[in-house]
C-alpha positions as CSV (number, residue, x, y, z in Angstrom):
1,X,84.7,-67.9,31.8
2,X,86.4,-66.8,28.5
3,X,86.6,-63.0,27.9
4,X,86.8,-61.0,24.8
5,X,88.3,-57.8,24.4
6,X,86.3,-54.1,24.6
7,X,86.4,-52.7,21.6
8,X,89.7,-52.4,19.9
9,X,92.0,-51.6,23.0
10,X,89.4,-51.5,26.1
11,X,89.8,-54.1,28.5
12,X,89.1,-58.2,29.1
13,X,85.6,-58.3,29.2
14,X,83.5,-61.8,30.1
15,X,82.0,-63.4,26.7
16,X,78.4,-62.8,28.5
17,X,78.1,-59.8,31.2
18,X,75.1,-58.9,33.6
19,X,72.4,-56.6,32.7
20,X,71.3,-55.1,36.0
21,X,68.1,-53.2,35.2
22,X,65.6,-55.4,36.8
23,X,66.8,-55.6,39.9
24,X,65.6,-51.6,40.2
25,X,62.9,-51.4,38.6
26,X,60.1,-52.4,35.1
27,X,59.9,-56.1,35.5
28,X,58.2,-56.1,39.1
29,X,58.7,-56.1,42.6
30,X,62.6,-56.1,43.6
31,X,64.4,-56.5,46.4
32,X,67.9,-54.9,46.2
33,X,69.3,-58.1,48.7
34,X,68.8,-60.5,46.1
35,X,70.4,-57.9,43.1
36,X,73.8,-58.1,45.5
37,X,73.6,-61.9,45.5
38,X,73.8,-62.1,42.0
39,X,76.3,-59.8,41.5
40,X,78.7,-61.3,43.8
41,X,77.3,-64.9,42.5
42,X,78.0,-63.6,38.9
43,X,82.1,-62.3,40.2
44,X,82.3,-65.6,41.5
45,X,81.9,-67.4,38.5
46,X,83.9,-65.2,36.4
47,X,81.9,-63.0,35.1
48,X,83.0,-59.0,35.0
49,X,80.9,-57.4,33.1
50,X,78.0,-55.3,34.7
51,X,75.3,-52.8,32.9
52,X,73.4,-50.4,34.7
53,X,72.0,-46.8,33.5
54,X,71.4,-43.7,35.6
55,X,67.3,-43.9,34.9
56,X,66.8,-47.7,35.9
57,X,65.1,-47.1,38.8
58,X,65.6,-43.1,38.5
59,X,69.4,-43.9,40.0
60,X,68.7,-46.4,42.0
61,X,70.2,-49.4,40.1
62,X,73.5,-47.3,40.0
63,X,73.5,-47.2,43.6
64,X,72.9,-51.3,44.5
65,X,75.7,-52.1,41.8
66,X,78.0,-49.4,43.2
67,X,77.0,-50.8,46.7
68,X,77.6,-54.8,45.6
69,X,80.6,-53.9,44.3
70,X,82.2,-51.3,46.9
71,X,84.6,-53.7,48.1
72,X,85.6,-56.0,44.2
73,X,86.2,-52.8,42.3
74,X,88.6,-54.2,40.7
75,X,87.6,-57.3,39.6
76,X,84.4,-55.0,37.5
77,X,84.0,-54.0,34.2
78,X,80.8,-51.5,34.9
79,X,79.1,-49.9,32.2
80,X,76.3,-47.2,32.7
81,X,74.4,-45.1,30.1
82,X,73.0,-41.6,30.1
83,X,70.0,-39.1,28.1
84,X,67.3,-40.8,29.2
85,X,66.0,-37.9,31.3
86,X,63.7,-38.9,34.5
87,X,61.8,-36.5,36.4
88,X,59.8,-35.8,39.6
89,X,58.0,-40.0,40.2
90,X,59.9,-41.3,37.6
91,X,58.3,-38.9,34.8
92,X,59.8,-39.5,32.2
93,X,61.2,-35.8,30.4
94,X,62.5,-36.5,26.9
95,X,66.2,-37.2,25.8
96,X,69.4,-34.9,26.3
97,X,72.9,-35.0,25.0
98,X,73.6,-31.5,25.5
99,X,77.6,-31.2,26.4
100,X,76.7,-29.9,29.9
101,X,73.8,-32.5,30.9
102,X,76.2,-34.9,29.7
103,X,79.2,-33.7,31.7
104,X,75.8,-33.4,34.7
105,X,74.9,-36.8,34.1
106,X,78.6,-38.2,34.4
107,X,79.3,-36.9,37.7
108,X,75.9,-38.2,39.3
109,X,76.2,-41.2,38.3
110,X,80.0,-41.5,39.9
111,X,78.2,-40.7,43.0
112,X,75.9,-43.0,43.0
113,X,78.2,-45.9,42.1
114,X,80.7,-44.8,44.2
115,X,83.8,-45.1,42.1
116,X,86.4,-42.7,40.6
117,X,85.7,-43.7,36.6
118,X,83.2,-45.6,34.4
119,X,84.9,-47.8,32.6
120,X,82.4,-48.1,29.5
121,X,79.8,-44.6,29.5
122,X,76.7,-45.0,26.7
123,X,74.6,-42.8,25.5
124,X,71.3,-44.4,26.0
125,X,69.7,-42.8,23.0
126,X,70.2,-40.7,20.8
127,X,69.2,-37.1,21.1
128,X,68.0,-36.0,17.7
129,X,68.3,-32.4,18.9
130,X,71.9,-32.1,19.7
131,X,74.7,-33.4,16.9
132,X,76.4,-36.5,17.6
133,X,79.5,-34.9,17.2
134,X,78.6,-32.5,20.1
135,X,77.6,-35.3,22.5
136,X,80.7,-37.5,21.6
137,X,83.0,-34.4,22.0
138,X,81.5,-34.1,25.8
139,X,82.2,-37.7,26.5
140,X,85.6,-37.4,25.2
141,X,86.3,-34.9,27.1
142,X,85.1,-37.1,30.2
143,X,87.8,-39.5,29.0
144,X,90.6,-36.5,29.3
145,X,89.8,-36.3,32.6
146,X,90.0,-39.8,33.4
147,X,86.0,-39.9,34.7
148,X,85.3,-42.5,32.1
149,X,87.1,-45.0,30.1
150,X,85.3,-46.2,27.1
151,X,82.6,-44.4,25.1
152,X,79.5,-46.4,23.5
153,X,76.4,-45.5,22.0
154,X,72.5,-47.6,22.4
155,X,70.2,-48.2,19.9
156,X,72.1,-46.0,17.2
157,X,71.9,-46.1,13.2
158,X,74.9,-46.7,11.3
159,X,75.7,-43.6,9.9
160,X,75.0,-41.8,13.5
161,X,77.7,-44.4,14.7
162,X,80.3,-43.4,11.7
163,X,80.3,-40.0,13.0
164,X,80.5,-40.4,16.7
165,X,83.4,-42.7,16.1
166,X,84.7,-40.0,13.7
167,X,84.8,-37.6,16.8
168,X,86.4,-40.6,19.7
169,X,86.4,-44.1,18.9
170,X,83.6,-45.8,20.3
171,X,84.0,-49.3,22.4
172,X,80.3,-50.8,22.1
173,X,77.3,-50.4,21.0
174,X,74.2,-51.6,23.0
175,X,71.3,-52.7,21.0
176,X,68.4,-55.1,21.6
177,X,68.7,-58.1,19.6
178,X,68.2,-61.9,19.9
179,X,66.3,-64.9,18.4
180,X,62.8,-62.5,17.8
181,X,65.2,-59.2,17.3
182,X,67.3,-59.5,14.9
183,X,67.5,-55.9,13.1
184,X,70.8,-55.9,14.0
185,X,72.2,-58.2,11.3
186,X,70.9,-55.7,8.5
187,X,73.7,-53.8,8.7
188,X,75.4,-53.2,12.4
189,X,76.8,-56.2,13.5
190,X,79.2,-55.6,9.6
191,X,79.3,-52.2,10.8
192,X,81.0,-53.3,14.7
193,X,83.4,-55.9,12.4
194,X,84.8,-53.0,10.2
195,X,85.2,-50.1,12.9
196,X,86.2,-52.2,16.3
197,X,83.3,-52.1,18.0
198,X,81.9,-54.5,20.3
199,X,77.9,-55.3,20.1
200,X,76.4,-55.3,23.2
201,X,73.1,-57.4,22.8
202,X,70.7,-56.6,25.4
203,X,67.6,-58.8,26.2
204,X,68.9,-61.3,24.2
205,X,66.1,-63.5,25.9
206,X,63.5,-61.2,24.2
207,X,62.5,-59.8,27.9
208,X,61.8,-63.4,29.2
209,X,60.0,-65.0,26.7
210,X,62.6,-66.9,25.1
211,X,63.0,-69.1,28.6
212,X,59.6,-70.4,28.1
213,X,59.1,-69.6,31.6
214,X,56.2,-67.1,30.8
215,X,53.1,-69.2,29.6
216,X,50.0,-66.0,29.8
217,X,49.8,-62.9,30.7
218,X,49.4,-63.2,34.3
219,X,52.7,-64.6,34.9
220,X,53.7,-61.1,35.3
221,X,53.4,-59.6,38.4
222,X,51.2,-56.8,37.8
223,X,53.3,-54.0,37.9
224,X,55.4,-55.7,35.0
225,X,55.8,-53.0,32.0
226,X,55.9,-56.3,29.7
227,X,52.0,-56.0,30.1
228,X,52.2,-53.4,28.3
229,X,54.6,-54.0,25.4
230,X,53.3,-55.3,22.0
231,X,54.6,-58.7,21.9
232,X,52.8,-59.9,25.2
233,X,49.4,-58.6,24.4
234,X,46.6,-60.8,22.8
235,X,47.5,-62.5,19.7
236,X,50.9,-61.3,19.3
237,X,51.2,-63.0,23.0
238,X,49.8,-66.5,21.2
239,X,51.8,-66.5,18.2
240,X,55.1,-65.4,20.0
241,X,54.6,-68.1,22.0
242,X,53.8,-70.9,19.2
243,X,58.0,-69.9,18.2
244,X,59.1,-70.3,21.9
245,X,56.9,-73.5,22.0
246,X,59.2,-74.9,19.0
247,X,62.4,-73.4,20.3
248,X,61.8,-75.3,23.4
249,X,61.3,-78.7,20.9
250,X,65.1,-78.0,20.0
251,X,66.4,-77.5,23.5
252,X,65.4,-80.3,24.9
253,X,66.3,-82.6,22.3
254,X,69.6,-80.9,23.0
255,X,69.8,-81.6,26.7
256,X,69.6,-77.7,27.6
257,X,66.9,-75.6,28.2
258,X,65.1,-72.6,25.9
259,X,67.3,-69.6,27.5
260,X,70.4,-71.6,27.4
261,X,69.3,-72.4,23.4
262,X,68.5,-68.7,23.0
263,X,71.7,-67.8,24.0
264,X,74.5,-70.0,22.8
265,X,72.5,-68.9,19.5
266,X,73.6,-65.3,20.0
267,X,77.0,-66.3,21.1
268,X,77.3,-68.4,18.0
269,X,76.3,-65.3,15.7
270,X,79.6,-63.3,15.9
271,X,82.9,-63.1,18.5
272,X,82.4,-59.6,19.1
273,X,78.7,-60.1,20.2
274,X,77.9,-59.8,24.3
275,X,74.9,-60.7,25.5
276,X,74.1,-59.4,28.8
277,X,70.6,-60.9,30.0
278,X,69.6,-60.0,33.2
279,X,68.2,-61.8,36.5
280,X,67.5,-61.3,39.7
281,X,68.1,-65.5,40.6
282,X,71.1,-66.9,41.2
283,X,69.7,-70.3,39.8
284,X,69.0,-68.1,36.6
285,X,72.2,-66.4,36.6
286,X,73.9,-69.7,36.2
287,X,71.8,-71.4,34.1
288,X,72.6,-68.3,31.8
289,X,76.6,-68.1,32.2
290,X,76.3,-72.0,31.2
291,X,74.9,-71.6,28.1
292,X,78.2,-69.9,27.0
293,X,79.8,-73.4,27.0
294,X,77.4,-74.8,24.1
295,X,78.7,-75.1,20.9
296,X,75.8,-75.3,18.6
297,X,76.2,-77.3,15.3
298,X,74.9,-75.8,12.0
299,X,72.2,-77.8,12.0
300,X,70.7,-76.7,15.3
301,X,71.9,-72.5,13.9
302,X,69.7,-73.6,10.9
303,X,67.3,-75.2,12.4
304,X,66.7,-72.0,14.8
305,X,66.8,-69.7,11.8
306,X,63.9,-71.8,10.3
307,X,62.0,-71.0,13.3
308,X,62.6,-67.5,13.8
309,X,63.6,-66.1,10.5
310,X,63.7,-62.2,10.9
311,X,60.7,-60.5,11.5
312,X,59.1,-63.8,12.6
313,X,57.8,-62.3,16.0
314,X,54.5,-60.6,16.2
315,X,54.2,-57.2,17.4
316,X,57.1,-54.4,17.7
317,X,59.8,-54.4,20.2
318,X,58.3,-51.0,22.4
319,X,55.3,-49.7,22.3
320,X,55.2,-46.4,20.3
321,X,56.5,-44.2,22.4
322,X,59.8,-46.5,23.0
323,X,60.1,-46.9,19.3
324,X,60.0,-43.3,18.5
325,X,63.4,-42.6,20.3
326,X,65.2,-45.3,18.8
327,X,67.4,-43.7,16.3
328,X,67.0,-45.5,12.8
């Protein structure tokens, strides 16, 4: 698998990583056996790049990737995230990038993955309450001591991201974006060009729906927190799935299927963009990696952009409450 650099001097990164999250926890029931096969599926096929935060699964998704890769430390690039504060359940308590919760946070989650650094340490959102520049200054000090390597930030405006890299240059930054997400190209995927940074897309398969795989609602397993996101309830579910309908048109008059389209679309979109979908099926996992091998002709790129110009999905990306902490 090709890799691309982390940021300006981090290191050789795969040109698509592995977003870990629902192997813990939010899109149904898991099984922590089949998260280590895909892991040590993914390493075999060259990918190095693995995402996990300390509140996916209140810790617990730190603990399977720190367990799957105990004994290949060395062939990882892991990336974790903090200031998404959980509570007694799973509760969740609000946001925090106070200097000592982060310093709290870092330590904790070295435990549970077992290792001596992180080599790419987020902060999950933003904490309107404490300055960038106070949050950055505590992760830079984690650097100093050698507990983390790279710093990023998730789901962060621009000008937030021009001071925190003011304070310690920042690697990445983690935001949702894909063929129904695409806020990004507004402004931060200039912003990464000018200053270094790499862009992390998560769910650049828009949760699922861009395989085509999810047809009506009860395709979810009932504890699925998709049920309960915007763009899988009642019309919004219809339309969304009208654009997925036509996407699928295009991928199989290209030989490859929806996700693999989806994705060689966001590979297409910039070098410095990662995707990192996520899986918890090997089949999956290597249908995904593959689609990093299409090169897409500017026909097809326009042909997609016809379909799902921005703002072309129905319904926003959270529900309320999600989109209030992201920091715009």
């Amino acid at each position: 698998m090709k890799t691309t650099p982390l940021g300006r001097s981090g290191p050789e990164i795969s040109v698509q990583g592995l977003g870990c999250m629902g192997m813990s926890e939010f899109y149904g029931q898991t099984e922590e056996a089949r998260g280590v096969r895909v892991i040590h599926r993914a390493l075999a096929l060259g990918l190095n790049f693995f995402d996990t935060a300390d509140m996916y699964g209140s810790g617990a998704n730190e603990s399977l990737v720190g367990r799957a890769l105990a004994d290949r430390r060395d062939q990882a690039v892991i990336a974790t995230k903090f200031a998404i504060v959980r509570g007694e359940g799973g509760s969740f308590q609000g946001l925090s990038g106070d200097p000592a919760y982060v310093k709290r946070a870092c330590e904790a989650s070295l435990q549970r993955l077992g290792v001596d650094h992180i080599d790419l340490y987020y902060q999950h959102r933003v904490d309107p309450r404490t300055p960038i520049e106070d949050t950055v200054g505590a992760m830079a000090e984690l650097v100093k001591e050698g507990k983390v390597r790279s710093l990023g930030l998730s789901e962060a405006a621009p000008e937030t991201i021009r001071r925190a890299h003011a304070v310690h240059p920042i690697s990445a930054l983690q935001t949702e974006y894909s063929l129904w997400s695409r806020d990004p190209e507004a402004e931060l995927l200039d912003l990464c060009a000018e200053l270094g940074i790499t862009f992390v897309a998560y769910s650049p398969l828009g949760r699922g729906f861009l395989s085509g795989a999810i047809r009506t609602i009860d395709d979810l397993d009932p504890t699925d927190y998709r049920r309960y996101t915007p763009r899988f309830q009642g019309d919004n579910f219809a339309r969304n799935l009208e654009l997925v309908d036509r996407v699928a048109e295009l991928a199989q008059a290209r030989g490859c299927t929806p996700a693999q389209l989806a994705l060689a679309w966001t590979h297409a979109r910039h070098p410095h963009v990662v995707p990192i979908p996520g899986t918890t099926k090997v089949h999956r996992l290597e249908e995904n990696l593959a689609a990093a091998d299409i090169a897409l002709t500017q026909a097809e790129l326009d042909a997609l952009d016809a379909i799902l110009p921005p703002d072309a999905a129905a319904g926003t990306r959270y529900p309320a409450s999600g989109m209030a902490i992201v920091n715009g």
